[in-house]
C-alpha positions in Angstrom: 11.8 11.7 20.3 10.5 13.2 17.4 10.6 11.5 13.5 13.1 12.9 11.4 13.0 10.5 8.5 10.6 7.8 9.2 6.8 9.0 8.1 3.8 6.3 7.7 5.4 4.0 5.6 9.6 4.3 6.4 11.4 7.1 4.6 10.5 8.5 1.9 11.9 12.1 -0.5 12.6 13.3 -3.8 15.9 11.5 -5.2 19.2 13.1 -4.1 17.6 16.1 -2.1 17.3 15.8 1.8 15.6 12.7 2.6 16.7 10.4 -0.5 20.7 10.6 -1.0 22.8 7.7 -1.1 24.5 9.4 1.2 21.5 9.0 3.4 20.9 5.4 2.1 24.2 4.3 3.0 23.5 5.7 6.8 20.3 3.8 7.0 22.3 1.0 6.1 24.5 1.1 8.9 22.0 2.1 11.5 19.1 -0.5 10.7 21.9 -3.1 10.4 23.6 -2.2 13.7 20.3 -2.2 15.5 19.2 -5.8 13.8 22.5 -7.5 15.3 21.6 -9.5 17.5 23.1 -12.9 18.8 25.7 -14.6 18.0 24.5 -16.1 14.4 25.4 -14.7 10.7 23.2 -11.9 9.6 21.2 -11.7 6.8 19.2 -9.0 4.9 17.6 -8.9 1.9 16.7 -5.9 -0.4 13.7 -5.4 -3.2 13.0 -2.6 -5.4 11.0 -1.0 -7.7 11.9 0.1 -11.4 13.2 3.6 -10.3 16.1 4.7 -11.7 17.5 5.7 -8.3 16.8 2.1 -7.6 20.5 1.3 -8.3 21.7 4.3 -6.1 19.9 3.8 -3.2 20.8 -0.4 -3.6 24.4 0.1 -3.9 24.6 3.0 -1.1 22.5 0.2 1.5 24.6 -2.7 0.6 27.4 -0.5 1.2 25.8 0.2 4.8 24.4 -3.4 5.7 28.2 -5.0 4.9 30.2 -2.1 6.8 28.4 -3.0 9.7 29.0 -7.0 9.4 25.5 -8.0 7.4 25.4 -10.0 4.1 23.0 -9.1 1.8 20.8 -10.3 -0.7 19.8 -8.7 -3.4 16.5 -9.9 -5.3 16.3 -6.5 -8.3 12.6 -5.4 -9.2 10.2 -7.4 -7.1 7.0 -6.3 -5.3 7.0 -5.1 -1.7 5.2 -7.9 -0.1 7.5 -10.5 -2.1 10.5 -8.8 0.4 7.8 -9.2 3.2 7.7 -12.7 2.4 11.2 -14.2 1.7 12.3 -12.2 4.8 10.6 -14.4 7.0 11.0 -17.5 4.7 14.9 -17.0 4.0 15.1 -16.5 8.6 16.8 -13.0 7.4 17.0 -10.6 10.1 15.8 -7.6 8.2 14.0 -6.5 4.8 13.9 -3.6 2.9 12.3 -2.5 -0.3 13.4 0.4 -2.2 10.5 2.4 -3.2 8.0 5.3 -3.0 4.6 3.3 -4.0 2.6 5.6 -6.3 4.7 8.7 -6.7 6.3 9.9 -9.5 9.6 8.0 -10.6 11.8 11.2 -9.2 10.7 9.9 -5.4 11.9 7.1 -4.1 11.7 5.1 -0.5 13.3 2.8 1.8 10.6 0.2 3.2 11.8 -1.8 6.5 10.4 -4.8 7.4 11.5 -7.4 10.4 12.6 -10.8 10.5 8.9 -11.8 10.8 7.7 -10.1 7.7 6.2 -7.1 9.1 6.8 -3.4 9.1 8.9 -2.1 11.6 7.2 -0.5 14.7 7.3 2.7 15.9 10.2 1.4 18.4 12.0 0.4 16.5 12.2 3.0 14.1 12.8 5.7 16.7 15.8 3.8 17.7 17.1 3.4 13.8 16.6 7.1 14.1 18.5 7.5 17.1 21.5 6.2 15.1 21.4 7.8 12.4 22.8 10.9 14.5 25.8 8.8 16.6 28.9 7.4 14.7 28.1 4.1 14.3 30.6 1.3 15.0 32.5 -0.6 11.9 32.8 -4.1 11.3 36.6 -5.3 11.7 38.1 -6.2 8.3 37.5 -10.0 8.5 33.7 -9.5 9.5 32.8 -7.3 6.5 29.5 -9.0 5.4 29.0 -10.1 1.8 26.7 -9.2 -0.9 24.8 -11.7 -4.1 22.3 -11.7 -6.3 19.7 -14.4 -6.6 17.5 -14.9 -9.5 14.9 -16.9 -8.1 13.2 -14.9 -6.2 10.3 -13.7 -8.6 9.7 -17.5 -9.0 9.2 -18.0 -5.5 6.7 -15.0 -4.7 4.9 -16.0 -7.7 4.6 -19.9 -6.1 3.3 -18.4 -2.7 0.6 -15.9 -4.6 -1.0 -18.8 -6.6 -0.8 -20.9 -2.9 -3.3 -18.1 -2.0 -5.8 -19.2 -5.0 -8.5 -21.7 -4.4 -7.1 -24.8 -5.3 -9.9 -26.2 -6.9 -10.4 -23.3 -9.3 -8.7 -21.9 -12.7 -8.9 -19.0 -14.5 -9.2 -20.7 -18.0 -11.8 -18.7 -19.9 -11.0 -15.4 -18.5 -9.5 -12.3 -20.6 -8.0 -10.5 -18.0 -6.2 -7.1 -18.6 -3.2 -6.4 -16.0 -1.6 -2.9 -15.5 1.7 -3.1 -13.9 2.3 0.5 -13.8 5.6 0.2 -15.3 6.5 -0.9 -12.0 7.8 -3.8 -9.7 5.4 -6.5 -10.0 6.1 -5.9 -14.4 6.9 -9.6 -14.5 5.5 -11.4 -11.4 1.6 -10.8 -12.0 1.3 -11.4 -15.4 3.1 -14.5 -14.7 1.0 -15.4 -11.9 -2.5 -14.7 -13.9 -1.1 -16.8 -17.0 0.1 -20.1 -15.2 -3.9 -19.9 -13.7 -4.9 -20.4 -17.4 -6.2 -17.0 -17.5 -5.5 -15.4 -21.0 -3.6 -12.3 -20.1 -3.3 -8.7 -21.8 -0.4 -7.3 -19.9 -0.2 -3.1 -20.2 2.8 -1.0 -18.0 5.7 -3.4 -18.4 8.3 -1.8 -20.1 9.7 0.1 -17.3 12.4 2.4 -18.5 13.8 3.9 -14.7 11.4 7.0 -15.3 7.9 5.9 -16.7 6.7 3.9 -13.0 3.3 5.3 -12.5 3.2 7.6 -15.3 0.1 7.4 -16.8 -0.8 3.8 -15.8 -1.3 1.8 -12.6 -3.9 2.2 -10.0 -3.3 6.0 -9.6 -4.3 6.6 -13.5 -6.8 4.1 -14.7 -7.7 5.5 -18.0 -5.6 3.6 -19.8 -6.7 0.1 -17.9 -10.4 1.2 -18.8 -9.7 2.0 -22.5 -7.9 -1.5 -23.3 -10.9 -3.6 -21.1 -13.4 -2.0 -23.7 -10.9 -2.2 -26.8 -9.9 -5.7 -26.0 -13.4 -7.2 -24.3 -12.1 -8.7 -21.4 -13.7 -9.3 -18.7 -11.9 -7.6 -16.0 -8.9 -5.2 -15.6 -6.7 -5.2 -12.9 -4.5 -2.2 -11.9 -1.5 -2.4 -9.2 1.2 0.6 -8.6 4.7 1.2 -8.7 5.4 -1.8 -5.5 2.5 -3.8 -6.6 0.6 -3.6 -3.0 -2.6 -1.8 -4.0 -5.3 -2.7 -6.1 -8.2 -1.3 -8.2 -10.5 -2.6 -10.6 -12.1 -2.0 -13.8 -15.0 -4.0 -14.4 -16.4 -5.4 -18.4 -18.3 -1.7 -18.8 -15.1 -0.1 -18.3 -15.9 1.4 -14.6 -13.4 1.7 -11.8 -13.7 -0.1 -8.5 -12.3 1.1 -5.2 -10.9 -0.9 -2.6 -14.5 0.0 -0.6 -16.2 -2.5 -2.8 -13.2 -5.0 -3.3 -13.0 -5.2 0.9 -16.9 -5.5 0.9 -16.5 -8.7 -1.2 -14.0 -10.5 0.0 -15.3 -9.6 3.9 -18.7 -10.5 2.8 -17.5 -13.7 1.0 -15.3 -14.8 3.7 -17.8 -13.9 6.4 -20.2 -16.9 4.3 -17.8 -19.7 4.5 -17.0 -19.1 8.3 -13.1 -18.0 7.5 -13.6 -14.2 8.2 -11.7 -13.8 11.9 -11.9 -10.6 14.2 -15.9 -10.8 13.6 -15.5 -7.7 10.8 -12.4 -5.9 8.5 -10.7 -3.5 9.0 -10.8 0.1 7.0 -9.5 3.6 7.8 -11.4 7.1 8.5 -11.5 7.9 4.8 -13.8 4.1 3.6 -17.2 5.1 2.4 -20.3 5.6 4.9 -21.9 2.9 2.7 -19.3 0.5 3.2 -20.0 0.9 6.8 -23.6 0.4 6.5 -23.6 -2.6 3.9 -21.3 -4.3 6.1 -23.6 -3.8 9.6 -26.8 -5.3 7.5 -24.5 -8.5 6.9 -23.3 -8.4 10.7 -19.8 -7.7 9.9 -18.4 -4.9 12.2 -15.7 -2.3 10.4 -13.5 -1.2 13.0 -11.8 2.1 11.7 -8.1 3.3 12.0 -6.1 6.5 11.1 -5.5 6.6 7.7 -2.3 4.7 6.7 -2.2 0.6 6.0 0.1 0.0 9.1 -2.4 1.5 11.5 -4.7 -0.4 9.4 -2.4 -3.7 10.3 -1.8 -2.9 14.1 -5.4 -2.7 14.6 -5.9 -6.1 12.4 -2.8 -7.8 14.6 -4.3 -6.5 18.2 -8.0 -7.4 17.4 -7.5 -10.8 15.5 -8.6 -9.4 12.3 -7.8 -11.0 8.6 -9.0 -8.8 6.2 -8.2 -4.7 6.0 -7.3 -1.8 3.8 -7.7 1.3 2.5 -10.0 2.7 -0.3 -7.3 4.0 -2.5 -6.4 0.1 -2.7 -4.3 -1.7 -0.2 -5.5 -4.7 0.6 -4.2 -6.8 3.4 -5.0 -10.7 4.1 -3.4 -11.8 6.5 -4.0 -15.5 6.2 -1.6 -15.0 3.2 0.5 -11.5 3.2 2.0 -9.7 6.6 1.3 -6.4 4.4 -0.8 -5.5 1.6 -0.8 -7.5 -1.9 -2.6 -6.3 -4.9 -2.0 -9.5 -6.6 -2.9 -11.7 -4.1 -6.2 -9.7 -3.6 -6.7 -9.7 -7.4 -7.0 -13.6 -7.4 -9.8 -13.4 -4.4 -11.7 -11.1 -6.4 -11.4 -13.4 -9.9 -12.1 -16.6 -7.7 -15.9 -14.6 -7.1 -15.7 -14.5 -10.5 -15.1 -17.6 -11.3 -17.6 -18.9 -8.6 -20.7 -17.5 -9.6 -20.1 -17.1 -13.2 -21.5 -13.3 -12.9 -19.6 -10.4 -14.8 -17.4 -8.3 -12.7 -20.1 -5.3 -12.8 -22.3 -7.4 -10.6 -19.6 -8.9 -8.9 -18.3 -6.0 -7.3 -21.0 -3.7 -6.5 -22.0 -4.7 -3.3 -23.3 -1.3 -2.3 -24.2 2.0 -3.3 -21.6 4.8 -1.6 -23.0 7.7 -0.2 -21.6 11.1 -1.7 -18.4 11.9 -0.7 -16.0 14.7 -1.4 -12.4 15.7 -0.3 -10.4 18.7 -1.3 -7.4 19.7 0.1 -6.1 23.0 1.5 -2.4 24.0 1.4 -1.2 26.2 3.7 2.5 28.2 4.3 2.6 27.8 8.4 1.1 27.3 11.6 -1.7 25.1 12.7 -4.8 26.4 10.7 -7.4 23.6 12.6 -6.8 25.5 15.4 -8.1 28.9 14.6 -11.0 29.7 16.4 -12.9 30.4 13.3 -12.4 27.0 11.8 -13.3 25.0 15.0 -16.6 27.0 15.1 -17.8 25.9 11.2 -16.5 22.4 11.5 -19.0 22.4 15.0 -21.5 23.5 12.7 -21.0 21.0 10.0 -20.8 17.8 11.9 -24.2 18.9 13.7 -25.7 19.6 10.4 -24.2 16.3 9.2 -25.5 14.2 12.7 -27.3 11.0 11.5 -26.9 11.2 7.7 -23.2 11.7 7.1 -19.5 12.0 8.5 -16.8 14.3 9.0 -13.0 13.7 8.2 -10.4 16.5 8.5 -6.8 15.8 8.7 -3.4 17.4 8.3 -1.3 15.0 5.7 1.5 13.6 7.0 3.6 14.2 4.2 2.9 17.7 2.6 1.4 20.9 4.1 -2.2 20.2 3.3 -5.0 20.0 5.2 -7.4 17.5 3.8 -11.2 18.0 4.2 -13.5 15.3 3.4 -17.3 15.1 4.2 -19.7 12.7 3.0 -23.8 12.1 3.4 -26.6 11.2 2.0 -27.4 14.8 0.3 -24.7 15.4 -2.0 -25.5 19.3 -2.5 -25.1 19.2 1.7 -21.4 17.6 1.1 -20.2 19.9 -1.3 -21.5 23.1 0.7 -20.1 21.6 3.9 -17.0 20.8 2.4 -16.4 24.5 0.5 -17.2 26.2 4.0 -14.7 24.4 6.1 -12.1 25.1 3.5 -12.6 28.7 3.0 -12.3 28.6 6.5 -9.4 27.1 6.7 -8.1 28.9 3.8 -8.9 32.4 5.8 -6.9 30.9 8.6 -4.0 29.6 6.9 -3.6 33.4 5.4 
């Protein structure tokens, strides 16, 4: 069966068009809670979400769903993604869900499922939530109607199990730390977090209004992160998004750091005091060739996945591993999160901080990346990567590119765009590579 609704990370569309109506919502509802009823126990499942406006649409529409079907909910408001991760598993619910679209705009919004043991759903079993969506799905009788509260405890809770994850033989007294919230979910949690650690905290992208989330702030849009660290002197920023489970860096001198050099750290870190597991981390097709490298001179493998932080996840569950993630910034640790946390990363990278006493520019270069360029291609129709044309220059870039760089082209998952990325040692060789297999592709696509 082929996905409707469910792309990489669970449905996901522009608020009250095709995939995002609470009409929609309210389906999802009853399908995800009719496939989660199983024995003979009460049902539970709890829902998270972003500062969207939509948020209260898309809450309301799946509480509707969840108690039609015979499941009480509970309701936690604006709380990060791996906070629902957590307290699904910790509150024995049967299902979690977290209303948000990450990093887009506040006009998107998404609908995050996670199982009773804090991970996202597999393919399985969203197929078969998908399966349901299309059947008329069975009503609870009037006296089995679930129920629906609030709790108000819940941020105090996540924020308890985040600072579990910090040495506990370290504080952050003496630390200026700048936090960008992006307007987002985690507006009140990391701050929070950062401040009971004795770190003195400048907190920027917490006034969420329903429609600023990731406007200009967050880990998508680090200008304003950069421009504080330097106006304020502190000695780090740290930027999450909209659902708080990516992370990048600024360092003192104002420079942003990927999650390339944030994984090289805590992997290389780790691998020193013998609590690194899988022999290596876990990255996808897009992490830089020098990431790659730096880690092989330290013995650390880097097993690569499709691009996507639950391929990233599968591959850490199958193969043992404990640290993973993506450049753009999800971090996953396993030993404390079943899915990524920026905050919980954050407090790794200030404890190597705190260790050596060095400033975050040293800190967090641990290698030099390679060149690497990606542009994307849109395209109307068809299947461009298979024109004979293209297949014949990409041939000719990977051989040119054999020993001294790599090769990445993908169609995205979620837009018609073919995304072309090389990357070597010669950056004039990248770029020329790069601008030939997309005027390629571009002559294909037309």
């Amino acid at each position: 069966m082929s996905r409707q609704y469910f792309g990489t990370d669970g449905i996901r569309g522009r608020t009250n068009q095709r995939f995002m109506t609470a009409e929609l919502a309210m389906k999802v509802g009853m399908a995800a809670g009719t496939h989660f009823l199983r024995g003979d126990h009460r049902h539970r499942v709890v829902i998270g979400k972003d500062t969207r406006l939509s948020g209260y649409m898309i809450e309301n529409a799946l509480v509707a769903g969840f108690t039609a079907v015979g499941m009480d909910v509970v309701q936690f408001g604006p709380i990060p993604t791996p906070a629902v991760a957590l307290l699904a598993h910790s509150m024995r619910a049967d299902l979690g869900v977290m209303i948000s679209a990450s990093h887009n705009p506040y006009f998107d919004n998404g609908i995050k499922l996670f199982g009773p043991d804090g991970y996202k759903l597999s393919d399985e079993d969203e197929l078969k939530i998908e399966a349901l969506l299309g059947q008329d799905i069975p009503l609870a009788a009037s006296k089995d109607i679930g129920r629906a509260r609030r709790i108000e405890d819940a941020r105090g809770r996540y924020i308890h199990a985040v600072k579990a994850s910090f040495p506990a033989d370290l504080r952050l007294d003496g630390l200026k730390i700048v936090v960008d919230c992006a307007n987002g979910a985690a507006y009140q949690v990391a701050p929070s977090t950062l401040w009971e650690l004795g770190a003195t905290v400048i907190a920027i992208g917490v006034g969420p209004n329903g429609t600023n989330i990731n406007d200009g702030c967050g880990s998508t849009a680090p200008l304003l992160l950069q421009e504080t660290v330097l106006s304020a002197g502190a000695d780090i920023g740290i930027a999450l998004d909209g659902d708080a489970d990516r992370l990048i860096v600024v360092d003192e001198k104002g420079q942003v750091v990927d999650g390339d050099q944030i994984m090289a750290l805590i992997a290389a870190n780790w691998a020193r005091a013998g609590t690194l597991r899988g022999g290596g981390l876990v990255a996808t097709v897009m992490s830089n060739l020098g990431l790659e490298r730096f880690l092989g001179d330290q013995g650390i493998a880097l097993e690569r996945t499709k691009v996507g932080d639950r391929y990233v996840l599968e591959r850490m569950r199958t193969g043992g591993f404990n640290v993973g993630g993506e450049q753009s910034g999800h971090m996953i640790l396993s030993d404390y999160a079943t899915t990524g946390d920026g905050t919980v990363a954050a407090l790794q990278v200030l404890a190597a901080l705190i260790r050596t006493g060095k400033p975050a520019s040293e800190v967090l270069h641990q290698f030099d990346p390679v060149p690497q360029l990606l542009k994307n291609v849109r395209f109307t129709g068809g299947k461009p990567l298979d024109h004979a044309d293209v297949q014949r220059v990409i041939a000719q870039a990977e051989a040119e590119l054999d020993g001294c760089g790599r090769l990445v082209i993908r169609p995205s998952g979620t837009e018609p765009v073919i995304r072309v990325m090389a990357e070597g040692d010669r950056e004039e060789q990248v770029r020329d590579v790069v601008d030939r297999i997309c005027t390629a592709v571009e002559r294909a696509a037309s």
